[in-house]
C-alpha distance (Angstrom), angle and dihedral (degrees) to the residues before:
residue distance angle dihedral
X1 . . .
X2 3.82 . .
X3 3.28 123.1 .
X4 3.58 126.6 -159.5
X5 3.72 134.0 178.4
X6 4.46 119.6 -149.3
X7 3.74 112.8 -155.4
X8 4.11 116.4 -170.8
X9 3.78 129.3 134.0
X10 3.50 84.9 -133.0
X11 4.04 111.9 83.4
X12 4.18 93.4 -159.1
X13 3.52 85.8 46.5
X14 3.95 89.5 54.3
X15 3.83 93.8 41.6
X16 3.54 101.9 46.7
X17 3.59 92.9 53.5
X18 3.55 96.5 46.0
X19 4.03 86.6 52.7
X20 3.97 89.3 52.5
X21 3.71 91.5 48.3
X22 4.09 89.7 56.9
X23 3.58 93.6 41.7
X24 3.54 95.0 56.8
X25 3.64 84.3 62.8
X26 3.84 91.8 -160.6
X27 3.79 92.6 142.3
X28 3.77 145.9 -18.5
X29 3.53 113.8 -75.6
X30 3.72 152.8 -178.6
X31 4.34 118.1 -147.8
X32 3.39 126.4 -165.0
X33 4.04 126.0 176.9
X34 3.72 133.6 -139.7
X35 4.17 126.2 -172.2
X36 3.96 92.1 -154.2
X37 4.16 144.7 12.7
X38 4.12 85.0 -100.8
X39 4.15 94.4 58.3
X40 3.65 81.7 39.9
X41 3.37 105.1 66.2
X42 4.06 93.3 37.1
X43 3.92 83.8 58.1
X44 4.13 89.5 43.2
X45 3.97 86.6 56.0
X46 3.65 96.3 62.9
X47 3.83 100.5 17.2
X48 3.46 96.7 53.4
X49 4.12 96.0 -165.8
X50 3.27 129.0 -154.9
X51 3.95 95.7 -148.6
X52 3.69 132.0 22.4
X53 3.73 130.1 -163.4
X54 4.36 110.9 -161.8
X55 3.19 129.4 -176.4
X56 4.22 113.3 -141.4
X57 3.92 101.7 -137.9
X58 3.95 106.7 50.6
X59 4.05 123.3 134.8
X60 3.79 123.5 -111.8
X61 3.78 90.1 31.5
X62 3.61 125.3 -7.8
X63 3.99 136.8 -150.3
X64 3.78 98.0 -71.5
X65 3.86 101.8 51.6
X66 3.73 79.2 42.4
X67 3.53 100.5 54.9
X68 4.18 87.5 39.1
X69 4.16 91.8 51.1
X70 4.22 92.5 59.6
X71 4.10 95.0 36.5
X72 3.62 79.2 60.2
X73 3.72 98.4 43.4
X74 4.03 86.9 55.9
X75 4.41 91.0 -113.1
X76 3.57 117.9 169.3
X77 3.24 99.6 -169.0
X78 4.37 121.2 133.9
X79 4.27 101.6 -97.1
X80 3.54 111.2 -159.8
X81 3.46 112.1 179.2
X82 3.93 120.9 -153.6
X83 4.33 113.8 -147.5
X84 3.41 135.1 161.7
X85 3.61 113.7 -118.1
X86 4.03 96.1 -100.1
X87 4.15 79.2 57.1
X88 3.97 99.1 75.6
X89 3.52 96.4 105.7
X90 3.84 92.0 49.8
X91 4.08 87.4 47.8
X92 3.90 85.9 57.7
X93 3.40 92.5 58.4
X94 3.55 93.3 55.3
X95 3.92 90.2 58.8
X96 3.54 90.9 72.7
X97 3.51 82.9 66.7
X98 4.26 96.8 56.3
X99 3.85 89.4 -88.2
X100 4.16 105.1 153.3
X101 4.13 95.4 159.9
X102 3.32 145.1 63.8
X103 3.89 145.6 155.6
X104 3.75 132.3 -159.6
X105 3.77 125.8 -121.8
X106 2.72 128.5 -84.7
X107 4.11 90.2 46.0
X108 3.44 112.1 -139.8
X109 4.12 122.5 -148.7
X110 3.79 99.3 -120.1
X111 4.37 92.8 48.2
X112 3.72 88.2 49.5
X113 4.10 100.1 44.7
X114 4.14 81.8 45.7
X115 3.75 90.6 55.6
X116 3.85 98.2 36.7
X117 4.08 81.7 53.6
X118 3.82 87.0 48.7
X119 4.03 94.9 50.0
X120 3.56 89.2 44.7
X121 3.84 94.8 52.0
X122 3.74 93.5 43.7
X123 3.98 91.8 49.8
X124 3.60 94.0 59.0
X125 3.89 89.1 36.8
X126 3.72 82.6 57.4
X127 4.28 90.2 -150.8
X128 3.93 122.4 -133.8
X129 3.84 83.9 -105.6
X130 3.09 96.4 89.5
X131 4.08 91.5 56.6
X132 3.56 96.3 51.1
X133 3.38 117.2 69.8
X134 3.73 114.9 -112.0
X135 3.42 106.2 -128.7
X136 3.46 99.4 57.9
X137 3.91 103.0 38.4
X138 4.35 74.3 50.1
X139 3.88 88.2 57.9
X140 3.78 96.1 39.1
X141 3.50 86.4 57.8
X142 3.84 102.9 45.0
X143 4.02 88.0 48.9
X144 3.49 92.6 48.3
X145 3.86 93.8 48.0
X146 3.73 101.0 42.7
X147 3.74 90.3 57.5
X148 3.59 90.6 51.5
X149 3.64 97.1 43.6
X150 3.59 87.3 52.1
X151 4.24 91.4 43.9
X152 4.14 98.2 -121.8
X153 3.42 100.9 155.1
X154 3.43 99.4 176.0
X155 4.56 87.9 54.5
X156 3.72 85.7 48.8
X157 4.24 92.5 51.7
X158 4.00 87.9 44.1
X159 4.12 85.5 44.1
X160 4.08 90.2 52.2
X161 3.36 95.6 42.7
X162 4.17 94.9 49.3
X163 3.95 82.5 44.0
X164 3.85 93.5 53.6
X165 3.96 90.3 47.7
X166 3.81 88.7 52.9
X167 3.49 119.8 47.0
X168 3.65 98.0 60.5
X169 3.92 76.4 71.8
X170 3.97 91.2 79.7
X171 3.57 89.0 55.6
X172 4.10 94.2 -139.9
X173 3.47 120.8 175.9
X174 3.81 116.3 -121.1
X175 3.52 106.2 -73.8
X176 3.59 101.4 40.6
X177 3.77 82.2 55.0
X178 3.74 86.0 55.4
X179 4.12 96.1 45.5
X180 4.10 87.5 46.0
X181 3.71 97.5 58.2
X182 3.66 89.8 41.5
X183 4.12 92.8 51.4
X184 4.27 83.6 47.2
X185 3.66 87.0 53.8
X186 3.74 92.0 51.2
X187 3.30 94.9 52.0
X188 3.70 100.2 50.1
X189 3.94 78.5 55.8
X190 3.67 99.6 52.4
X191 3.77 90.2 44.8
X192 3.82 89.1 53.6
X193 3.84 89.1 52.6
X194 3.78 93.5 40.2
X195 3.99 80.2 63.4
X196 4.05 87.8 78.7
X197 3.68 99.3 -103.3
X198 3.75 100.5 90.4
X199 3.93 103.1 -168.0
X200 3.93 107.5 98.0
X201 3.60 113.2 106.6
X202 4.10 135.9 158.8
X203 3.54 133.6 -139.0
X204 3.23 99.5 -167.0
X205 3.88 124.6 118.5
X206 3.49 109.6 -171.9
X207 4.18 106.8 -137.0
X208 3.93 112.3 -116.9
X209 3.59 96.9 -145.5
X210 3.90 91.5 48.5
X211 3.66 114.1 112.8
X212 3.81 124.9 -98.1
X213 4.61 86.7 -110.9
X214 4.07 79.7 49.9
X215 3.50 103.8 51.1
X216 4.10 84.5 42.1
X217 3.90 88.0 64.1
X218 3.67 96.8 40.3
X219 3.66 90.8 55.2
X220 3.84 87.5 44.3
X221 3.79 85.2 57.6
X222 3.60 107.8 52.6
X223 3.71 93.7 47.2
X224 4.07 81.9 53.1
X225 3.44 88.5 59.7
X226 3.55 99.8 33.8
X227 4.31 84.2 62.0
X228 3.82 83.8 46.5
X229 3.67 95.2 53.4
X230 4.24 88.3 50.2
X231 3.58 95.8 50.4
X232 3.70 97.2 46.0
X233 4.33 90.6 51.3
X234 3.82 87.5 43.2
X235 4.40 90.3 55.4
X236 3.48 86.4 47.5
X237 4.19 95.2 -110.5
X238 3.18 97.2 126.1
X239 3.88 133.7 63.9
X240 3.46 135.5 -136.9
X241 3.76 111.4 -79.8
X242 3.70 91.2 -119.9
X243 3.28 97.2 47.2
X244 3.87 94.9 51.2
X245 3.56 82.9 48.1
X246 3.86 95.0 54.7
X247 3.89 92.7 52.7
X248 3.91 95.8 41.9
X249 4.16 79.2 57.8
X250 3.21 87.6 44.9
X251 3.34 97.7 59.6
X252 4.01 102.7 39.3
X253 4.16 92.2 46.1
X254 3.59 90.2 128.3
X255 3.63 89.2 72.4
X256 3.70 147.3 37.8
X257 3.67 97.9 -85.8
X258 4.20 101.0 -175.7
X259 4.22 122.0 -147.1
X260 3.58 86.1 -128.8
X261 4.25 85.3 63.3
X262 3.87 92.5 40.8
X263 3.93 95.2 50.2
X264 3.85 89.9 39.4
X265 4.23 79.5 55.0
X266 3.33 96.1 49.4
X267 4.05 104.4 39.6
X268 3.51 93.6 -113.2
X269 3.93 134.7 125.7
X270 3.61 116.2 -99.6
X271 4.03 83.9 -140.8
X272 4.13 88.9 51.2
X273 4.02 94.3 44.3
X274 3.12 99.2 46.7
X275 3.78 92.6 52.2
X276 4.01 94.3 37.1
X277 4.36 89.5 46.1
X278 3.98 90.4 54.3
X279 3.99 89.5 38.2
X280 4.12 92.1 56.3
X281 3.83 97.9 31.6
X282 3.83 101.3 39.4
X283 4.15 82.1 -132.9
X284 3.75 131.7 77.5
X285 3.53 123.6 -113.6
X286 3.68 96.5 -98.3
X287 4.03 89.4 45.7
X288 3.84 86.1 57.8
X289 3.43 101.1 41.9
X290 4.10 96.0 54.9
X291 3.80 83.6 43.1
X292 3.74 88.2 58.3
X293 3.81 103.0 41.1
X294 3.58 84.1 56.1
X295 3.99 97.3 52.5
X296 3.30 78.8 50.9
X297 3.76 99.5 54.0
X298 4.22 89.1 44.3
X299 3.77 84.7 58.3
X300 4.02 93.2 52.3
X301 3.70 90.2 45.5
X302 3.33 95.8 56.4
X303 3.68 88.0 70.8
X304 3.49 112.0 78.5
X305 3.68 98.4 -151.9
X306 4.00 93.9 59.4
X307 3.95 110.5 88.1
X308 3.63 125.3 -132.5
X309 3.74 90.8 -114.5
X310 3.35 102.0 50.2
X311 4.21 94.0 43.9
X312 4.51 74.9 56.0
X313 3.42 90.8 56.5
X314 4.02 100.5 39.6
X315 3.63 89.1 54.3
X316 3.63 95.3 54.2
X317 3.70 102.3 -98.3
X318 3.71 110.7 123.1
X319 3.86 89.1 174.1
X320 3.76 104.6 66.1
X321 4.13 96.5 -165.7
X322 3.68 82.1 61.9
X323 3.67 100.9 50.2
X324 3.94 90.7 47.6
X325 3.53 84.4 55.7
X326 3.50 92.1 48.9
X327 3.59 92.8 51.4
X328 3.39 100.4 48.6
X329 3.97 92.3 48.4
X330 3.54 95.9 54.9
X331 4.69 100.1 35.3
X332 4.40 87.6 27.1
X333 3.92 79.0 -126.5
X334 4.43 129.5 93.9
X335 3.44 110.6 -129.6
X336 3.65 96.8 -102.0
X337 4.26 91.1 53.1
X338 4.01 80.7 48.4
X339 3.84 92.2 58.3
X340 3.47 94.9 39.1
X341 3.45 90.5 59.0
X342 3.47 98.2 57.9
X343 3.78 87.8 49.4
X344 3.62 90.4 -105.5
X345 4.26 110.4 142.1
């Protein structure tokens, strides 16, 4: 049985999430609550948890000196630590402290069932983590991404090439090699995000029966392309995810296009977009998409030579009842009232 211990000053906050957690029914589990870091860590003493959730700003003693108190007490428990999205520079701070996860406020159901599904799969992975000592894969990884933030190539070769002369030292067998570089790559990530922007993401999944030189040059790769990715948004190439997003939909609205294919496009997390889409847009992705299909369809019906039918099918509805439904749900009018009111027979 897992047990996992919420702390937030605010007791809706605390319950609600709690409620999520057991609805998800993922696994058996034990929850226990805590208004501030202090309470926390007198629960955490007899508790032991497997997981905690934090909040950053709390009174008495917040997130951070939370997050600092059980790095020093050697805990090993999962931290995820729960910010609103003007918080990201106060998340960083708790990644000193062996923080790898967060989630933004409000905390949807689909983020949170991805990242119970994540813990889960990592507990019984049992990750190289957990072998290396915190504090210094922590400062590998805040070296590493401060010279790529700030594009010093020639830091970031001398970093790699330190890197590559150390690891052998924790004498891991293959695919703990394989799972450290990959947790090092996600925390150069989260560190970049924790920087306020919140848009850097990697793709890469570094193979676990690749070879120690292998996963060296795959690492070596995505932090290429990582420095790639920064200089093209800082010379004004590249768009905003969301708005790429928007006219890749845009686009494809003739068929289902999924957020799962859209972040996969864009090099993003599903988790992330999906989060990031809703927090710029003030919809969800599925919300917008509808929405658009049926600007779409207002468009085609304002030709009168395009039948009702075939506008259905062009806007991805193969079921027509269920497009006029559609229709009416999101204008308060059917297709045919829409036409009619624009004096179209």
């Amino acid at each position: 049985m897992f047990r996992i211990l919420i702390t937030d000053d605010e007791p809706m906050i605390r319950m609600g999430l709690a409620k999520m957690i057991k609805q998800a029914g993922l696994f058996d589990c034990e929850i226990r609550q805590a208004a501030h870091g202090e309470e926390a860590l007198q629960v955490v003493e007899d508790f032991r948890p497997h997981i905690l959730f934090t909040d950053i700003r709390m009174p008495t003693m917040d997130g951070i000196e939370l997050c600092r108190r059980l790095s020093e007490q050697g805990s090993t428990m999962r931290i995820i630590v729960v910010s609103g999205y003007s918080d990201f520079e106060y998340a960083r701070a708790c990644m000193d402290y062996g923080v790898k996860r967060y989630l933004l406020k409000p905390v949807g159901r689909q983020e949170l069932h991805e990242l119970l599904l994540k813990l889960l799969a990592s507990e019984e992975e049992k990750p190289t983590a957990s072998l290396v000592p915190v504090r210094e894969l922590n400062d590998w990884a805040m070296r590493l991404e401060e010279a790529i933030w700030e594009l010093r190539q020639s830091d970031v070769t001398e970093l790699l090439a330190a890197w590559s002369g150390r690891y052998p030292a924790y004498a891991l067998m293959p695919e703990q090699t394989a799972e450290l570089f990959q947790e090092l790559l996600e925390l150069i990530v989260a560190r970049m995000n924790a920087r306020g922007n919140g848009t850097m993401s990697t793709s890469c999944e570094i193979n676990v029966s690749a070879s120690s030189k292998e996963c060296f040059e795959a690492l070596g790769n995505e932090i290429h392309t990582l420095m790639k990715t920064i200089k093209e948004k800082r010379s004004g190439k590249r768009k905003h995810p969301v708005e790429e997003a928007k006219a890749y939909l845009e686009k494809h609205l003739r068929r289902e296009v999924s957020l799962d294919e859209i972040a996969a496009k864009l090099g993003l997390n599903p988790s992330y977009f999906s989060q990031l889409f809703k927090q710029t847009t003030g919809q969800t992705f599925i919300q917008y998409r509808i929405r658009s299909k049926m600007e779409l369809a207002k468009r085609m019906l304002e030709q009168p030579g395009n039948r009702i039918t075939d506008i259905s099918y062009e806007v991805g509805y193969a079921d027509h009842p269920h497009f006029t439904k559609t229709f009416k749900k999101i204008t308060g009018l059917t297709p045919s009232e829409y036409r009619s009111k624009l004096g179209i027979d």
